[in-house]
C-alpha positions in Angstrom: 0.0 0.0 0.0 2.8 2.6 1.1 4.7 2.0 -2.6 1.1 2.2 -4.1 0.3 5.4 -2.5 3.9 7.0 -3.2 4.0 6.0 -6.8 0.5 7.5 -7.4 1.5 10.7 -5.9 4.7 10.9 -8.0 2.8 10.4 -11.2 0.3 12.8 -10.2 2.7 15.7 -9.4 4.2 14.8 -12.4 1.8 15.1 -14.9 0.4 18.4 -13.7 3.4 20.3 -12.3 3.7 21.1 -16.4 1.0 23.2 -15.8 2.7 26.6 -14.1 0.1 27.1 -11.9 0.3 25.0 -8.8 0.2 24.9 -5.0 1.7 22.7 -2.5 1.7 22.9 1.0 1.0 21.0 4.6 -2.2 20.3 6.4 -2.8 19.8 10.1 -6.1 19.3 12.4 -8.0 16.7 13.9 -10.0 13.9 12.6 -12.6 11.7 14.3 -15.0 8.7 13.7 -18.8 8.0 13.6 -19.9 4.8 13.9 -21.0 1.9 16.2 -19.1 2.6 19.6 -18.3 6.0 21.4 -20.6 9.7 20.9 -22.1 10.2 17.7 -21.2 14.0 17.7 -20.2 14.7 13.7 -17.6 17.1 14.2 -15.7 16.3 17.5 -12.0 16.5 16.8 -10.2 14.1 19.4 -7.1 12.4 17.2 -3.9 14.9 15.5 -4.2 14.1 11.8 -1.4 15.3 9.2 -0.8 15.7 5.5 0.6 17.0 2.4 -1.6 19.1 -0.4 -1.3 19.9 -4.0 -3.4 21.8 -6.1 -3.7 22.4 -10.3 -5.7 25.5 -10.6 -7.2 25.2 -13.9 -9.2 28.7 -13.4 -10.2 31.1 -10.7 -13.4 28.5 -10.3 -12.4 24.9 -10.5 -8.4 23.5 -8.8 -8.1 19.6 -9.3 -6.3 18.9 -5.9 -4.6 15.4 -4.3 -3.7 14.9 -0.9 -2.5 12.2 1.2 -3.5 12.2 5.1 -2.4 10.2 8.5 -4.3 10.0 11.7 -5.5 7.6 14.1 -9.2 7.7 14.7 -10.1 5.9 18.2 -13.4 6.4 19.9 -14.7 4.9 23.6 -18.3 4.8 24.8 -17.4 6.2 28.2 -18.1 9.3 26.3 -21.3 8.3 24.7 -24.8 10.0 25.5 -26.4 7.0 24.7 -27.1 5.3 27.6 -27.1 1.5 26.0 -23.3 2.3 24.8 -22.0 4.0 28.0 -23.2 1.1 29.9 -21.6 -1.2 27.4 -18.0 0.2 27.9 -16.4 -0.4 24.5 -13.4 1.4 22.9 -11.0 1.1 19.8 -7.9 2.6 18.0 -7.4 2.5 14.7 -4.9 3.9 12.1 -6.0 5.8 9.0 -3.5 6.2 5.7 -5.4 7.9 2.7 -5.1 8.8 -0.9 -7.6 11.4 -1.9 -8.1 12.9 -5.6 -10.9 15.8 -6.0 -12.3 19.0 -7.6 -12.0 22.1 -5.7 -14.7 24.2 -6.5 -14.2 28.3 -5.4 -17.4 30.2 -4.7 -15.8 33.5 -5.8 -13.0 33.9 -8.3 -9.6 33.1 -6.8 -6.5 34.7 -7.9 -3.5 35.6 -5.4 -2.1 38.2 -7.9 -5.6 40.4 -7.6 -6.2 42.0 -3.9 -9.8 41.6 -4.7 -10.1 38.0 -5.6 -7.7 36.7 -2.2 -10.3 34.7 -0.5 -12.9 32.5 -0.8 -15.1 29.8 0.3 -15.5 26.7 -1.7 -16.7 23.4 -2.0 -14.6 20.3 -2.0 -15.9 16.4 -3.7 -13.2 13.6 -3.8 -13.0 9.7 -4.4 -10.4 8.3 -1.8 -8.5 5.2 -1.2 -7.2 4.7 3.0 -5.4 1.8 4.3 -6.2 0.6 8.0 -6.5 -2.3 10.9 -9.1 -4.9 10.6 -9.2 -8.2 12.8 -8.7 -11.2 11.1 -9.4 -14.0 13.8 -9.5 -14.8 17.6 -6.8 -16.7 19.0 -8.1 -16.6 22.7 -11.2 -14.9 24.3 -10.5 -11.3 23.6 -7.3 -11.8 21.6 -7.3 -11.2 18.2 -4.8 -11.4 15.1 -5.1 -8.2 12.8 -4.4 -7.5 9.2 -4.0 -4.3 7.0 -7.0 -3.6 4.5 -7.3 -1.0 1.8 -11.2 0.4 0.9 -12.8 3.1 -0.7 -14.5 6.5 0.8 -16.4 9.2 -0.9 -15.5 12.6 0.5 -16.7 15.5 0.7 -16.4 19.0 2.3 -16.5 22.8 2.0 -13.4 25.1 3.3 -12.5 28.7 3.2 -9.1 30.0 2.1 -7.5 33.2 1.7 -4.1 34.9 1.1 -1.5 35.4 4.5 1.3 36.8 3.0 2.9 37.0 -0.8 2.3 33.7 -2.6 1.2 31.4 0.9 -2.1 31.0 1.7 -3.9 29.8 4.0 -7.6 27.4 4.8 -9.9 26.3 7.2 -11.0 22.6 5.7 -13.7 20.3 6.7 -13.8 16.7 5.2 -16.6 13.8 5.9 -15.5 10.4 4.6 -18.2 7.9 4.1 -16.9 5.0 3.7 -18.2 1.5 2.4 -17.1 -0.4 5.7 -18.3 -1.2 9.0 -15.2 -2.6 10.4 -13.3 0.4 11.1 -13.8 0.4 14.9 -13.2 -3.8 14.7 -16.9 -4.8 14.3 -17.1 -8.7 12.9 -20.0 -10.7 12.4 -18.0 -13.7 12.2 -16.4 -13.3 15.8 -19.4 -13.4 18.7 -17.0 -10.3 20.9 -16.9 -8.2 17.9 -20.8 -8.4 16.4 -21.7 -4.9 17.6 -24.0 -2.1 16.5 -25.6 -1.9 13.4 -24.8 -3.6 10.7 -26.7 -1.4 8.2 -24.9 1.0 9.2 -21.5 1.8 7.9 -18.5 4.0 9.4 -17.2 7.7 9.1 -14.6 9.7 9.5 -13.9 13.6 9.4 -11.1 15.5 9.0 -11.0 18.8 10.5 -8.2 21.1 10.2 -6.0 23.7 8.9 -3.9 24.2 5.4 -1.0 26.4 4.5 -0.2 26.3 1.0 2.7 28.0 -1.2 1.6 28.9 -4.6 4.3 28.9 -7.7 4.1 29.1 -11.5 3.0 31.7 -14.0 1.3 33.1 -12.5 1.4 31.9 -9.0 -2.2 31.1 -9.1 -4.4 31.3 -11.7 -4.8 35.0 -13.9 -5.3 35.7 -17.2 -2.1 37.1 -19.3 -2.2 40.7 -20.3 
């Protein structure tokens, strides 16, 4: 998965860093999980999640974008306000490693190199691929053998970015991932310990945080030549 995940990136870069008009930069925030165990509060920030960015602005509107995030995502029903799950006393940790490719869509025109089109909000849809934990099989009551699975997510967000200082800029970013899996928090029909919840019901995570990108080309973001 890691070689997967850093050869993608590398061809990805590389096709659109021919473009001139780019941006590249870091991300950091928080992330957390809905699902079967723990509070079912959407946003509710409680892991450090990390990444890299890069955009290709094809115009003031539209930026194709790919980023690649780590976090853990844990959750415990000690902090549940449902009564059936605080009783029940359950709690995970897992580890999250995601691909994500996507269409940035601005609200307003956005252009670094024209003071009046330096910020904006904008809408954010992506298709990603994340790697994590899953059990495999129960060597002894409660003890469990584990094994790394790749899946699929649909995300989807909205942000709000705007210029901090001569070609960096900077954006507050929310991203819900729903995901085609309920086994993120350890769930298993096939082990009697680990058949929890619902099972119509699949898991979510969301990424909350904050971007700081550097913008480079000709132009540095996206303007039309004189």
């Amino acid at each position: 998965m890691k070689k997967f995940v850093l050869f993608t990136a590398i061809v990805f870069i590389t096709m659109t860093s021919k473009a001139q008009i780019n941006e590249v930069g870091l991300f950091v925030g928080g992330s957390n999980y809905i699902g079967d165990i723990g509070p079912e509060y959407y946003i509710n920030p409680n892991n450090i999640m990390g990444g890299v960015i890069y955009k290709w602005n094809l115009n003031p509107r539209i930026a194709l974008r790919g980023t690649f995030t780590l976090t853990n995502v844990s959750s415990d029903d000690a902090d549940a306000t449902n009564i059936a799950r605080y009783n029940r006393g359950m709690r995970f940790t897992n580890s999250i490693k995601e691909l994500a490719l996507g269409v940035e869509f601005n609200y307003f025109e956005y252009n670094l190199d024209d003071y009046r089109k330096t910020h904006t909000p904008y809408l954010l849809v992506e298709f990603a691929a994340f790697n994590y934990n899953v059990v495999s099989r129960e060597t002894a009551p409660y003890q469990y053998e584990y094994e790394s699975k790749t899946a699929y997510a649909i995300p989807f967000g909205i942000g709000y970015k705007t210029k901090l200082v001569y070609d960096f800029a900077i954006a507050l970013e929310i991203r819900a991932r729903y995901t085609f899996e309920d086994d993120i928090d350890y769930n298993n029909n096939e082990i009697n310990s680990l058949r929890f919840g619902n099972p119509d019901s699949n898991d979510w995570y969301i990424l909350t945080g904050i971007s700081l990108v550097y913008s480079f080309g000709r132009p540095p973001c996206y303007a039309n030549p004189n």
